[in-house]
KEKE-3310 file (N, C-alpha, C; in steps of 0.2 Angstrom, whole numbers, plus 5000, padded with zeros to 4 digits):
npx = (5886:5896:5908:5926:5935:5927:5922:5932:5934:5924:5925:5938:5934:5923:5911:5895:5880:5864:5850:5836:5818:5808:5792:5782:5769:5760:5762:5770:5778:5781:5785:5781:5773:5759:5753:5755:5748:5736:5732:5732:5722:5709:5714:5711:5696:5689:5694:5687:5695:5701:5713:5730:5738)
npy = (4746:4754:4757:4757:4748:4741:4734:4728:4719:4712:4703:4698:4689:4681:4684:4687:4697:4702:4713:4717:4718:4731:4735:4748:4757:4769:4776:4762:4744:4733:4715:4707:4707:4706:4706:4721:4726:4720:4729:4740:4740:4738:4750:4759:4757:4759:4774:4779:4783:4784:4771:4775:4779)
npz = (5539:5549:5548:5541:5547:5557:5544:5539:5552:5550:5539:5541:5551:5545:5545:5542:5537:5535:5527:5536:5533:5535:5539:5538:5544:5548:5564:5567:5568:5557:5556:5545:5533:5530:5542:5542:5533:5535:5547:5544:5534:5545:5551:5541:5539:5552:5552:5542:5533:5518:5509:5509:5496)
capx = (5892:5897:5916:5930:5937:5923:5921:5938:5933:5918:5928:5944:5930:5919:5905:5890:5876:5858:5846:5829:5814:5802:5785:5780:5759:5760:5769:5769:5780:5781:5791:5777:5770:5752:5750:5756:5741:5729:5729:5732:5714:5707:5710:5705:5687:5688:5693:5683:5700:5703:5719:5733:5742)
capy = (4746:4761:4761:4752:4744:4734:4730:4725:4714:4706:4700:4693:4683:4676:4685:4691:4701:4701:4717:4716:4721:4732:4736:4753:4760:4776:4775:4756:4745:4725:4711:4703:4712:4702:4710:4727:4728:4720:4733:4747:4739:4738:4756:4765:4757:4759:4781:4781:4787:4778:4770:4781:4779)
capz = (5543:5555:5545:5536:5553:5556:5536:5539:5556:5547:5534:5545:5557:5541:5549:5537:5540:5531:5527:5539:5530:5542:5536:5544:5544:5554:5569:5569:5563:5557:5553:5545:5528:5531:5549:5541:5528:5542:5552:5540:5532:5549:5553:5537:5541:5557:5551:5537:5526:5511:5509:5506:5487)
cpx = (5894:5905:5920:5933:5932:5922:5926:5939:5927:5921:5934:5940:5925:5913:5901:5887:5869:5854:5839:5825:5811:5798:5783:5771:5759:5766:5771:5772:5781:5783:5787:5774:5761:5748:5749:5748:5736:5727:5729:5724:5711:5707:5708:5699:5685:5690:5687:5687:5699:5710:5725:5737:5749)
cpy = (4753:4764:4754:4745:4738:4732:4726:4717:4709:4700:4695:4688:4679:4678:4689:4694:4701:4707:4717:4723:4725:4737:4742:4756:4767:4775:4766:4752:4736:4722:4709:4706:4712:4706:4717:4730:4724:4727:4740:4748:4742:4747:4761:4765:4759:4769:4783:4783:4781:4775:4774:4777:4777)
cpz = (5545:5549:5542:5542:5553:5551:5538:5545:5552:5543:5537:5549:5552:5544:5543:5541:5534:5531:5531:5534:5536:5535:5539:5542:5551:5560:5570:5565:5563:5554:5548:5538:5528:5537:5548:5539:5533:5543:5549:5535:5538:5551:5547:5538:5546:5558:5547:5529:5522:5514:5505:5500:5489)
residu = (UNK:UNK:UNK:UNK:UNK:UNK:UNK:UNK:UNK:UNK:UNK:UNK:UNK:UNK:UNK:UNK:UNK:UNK:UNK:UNK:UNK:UNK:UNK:UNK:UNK:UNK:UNK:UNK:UNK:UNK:UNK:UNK:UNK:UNK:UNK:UNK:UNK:UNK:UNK:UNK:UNK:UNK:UNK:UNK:UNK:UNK:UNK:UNK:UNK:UNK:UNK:UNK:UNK)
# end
Protein backbone atom coordinates (compact mmCIF):
# COMPACT_ATOMS: atom_id res chain seq x y z
CA UNK A 1 0.00 0.00 0.00
CA UNK A 2 1.47 3.42 -1.20
CA UNK A 3 0.08 5.15 2.31
CA UNK A 4 -2.43 5.33 5.24
CA UNK A 5 -5.09 7.10 2.91
CA UNK A 6 -5.67 4.44 0.84
CA UNK A 7 -5.33 1.84 3.86
CA UNK A 8 -7.89 3.88 5.08
CA UNK A 9 -9.99 3.77 1.50
CA UNK A 10 -9.53 -0.12 1.35
CA UNK A 11 -10.99 -0.53 4.54
CA UNK A 12 -14.15 2.09 4.12
CA UNK A 13 -15.04 0.14 0.49
CA UNK A 14 -14.36 -3.62 1.93
CA UNK A 15 -11.89 -3.95 -0.75
CA UNK A 16 -9.00 -6.54 -0.08
CA UNK A 17 -5.98 -7.18 -2.04
CA UNK A 18 -3.84 -10.52 -2.29
CA UNK A 19 0.17 -10.99 -2.62
CA UNK A 20 1.19 -12.41 -6.38
CA UNK A 21 3.91 -14.74 -6.22
CA UNK A 22 6.36 -14.14 -9.30
CA UNK A 23 8.94 -16.65 -10.01
CA UNK A 24 12.03 -14.87 -11.55
CA UNK A 25 15.23 -17.05 -13.71
CA UNK A 26 17.51 -14.24 -14.94
CA UNK A 27 15.70 -11.69 -16.71
CA UNK A 28 12.64 -13.78 -16.98
CA UNK A 29 9.93 -13.99 -14.98
CA UNK A 30 6.63 -16.44 -14.33
CA UNK A 31 3.56 -16.80 -12.84
CA UNK A 32 3.80 -20.35 -12.95
CA UNK A 33 6.78 -22.15 -10.74
CA UNK A 34 6.59 -25.44 -13.26
CA UNK A 35 7.50 -23.08 -16.25
CA UNK A 36 10.12 -21.14 -14.06
CA UNK A 37 12.26 -24.52 -13.29
CA UNK A 38 11.62 -25.72 -17.16
CA UNK A 39 13.16 -23.32 -18.69
CA UNK A 40 15.92 -22.56 -15.92
CA UNK A 41 16.63 -26.73 -16.55
CA UNK A 42 16.42 -26.25 -20.30
CA UNK A 43 18.97 -23.48 -20.37
CA UNK A 44 21.75 -24.82 -18.10
CA UNK A 45 21.94 -27.78 -20.71
CA UNK A 46 21.56 -25.87 -23.37
CA UNK A 47 24.93 -23.55 -21.44
CA UNK A 48 26.51 -26.21 -19.92
CA UNK A 49 26.37 -24.38 -16.31
CA UNK A 50 25.22 -26.27 -13.58
CA UNK A 51 22.41 -25.03 -11.70
CA UNK A 52 22.88 -22.25 -9.48
CA UNK A 53 22.58 -22.87 -5.49
Amino acid sequence: MSNEEDKALLEKYGVTYETKIIYCYKQNRYDNLTDALRYAQIDSTRSGEPPAN
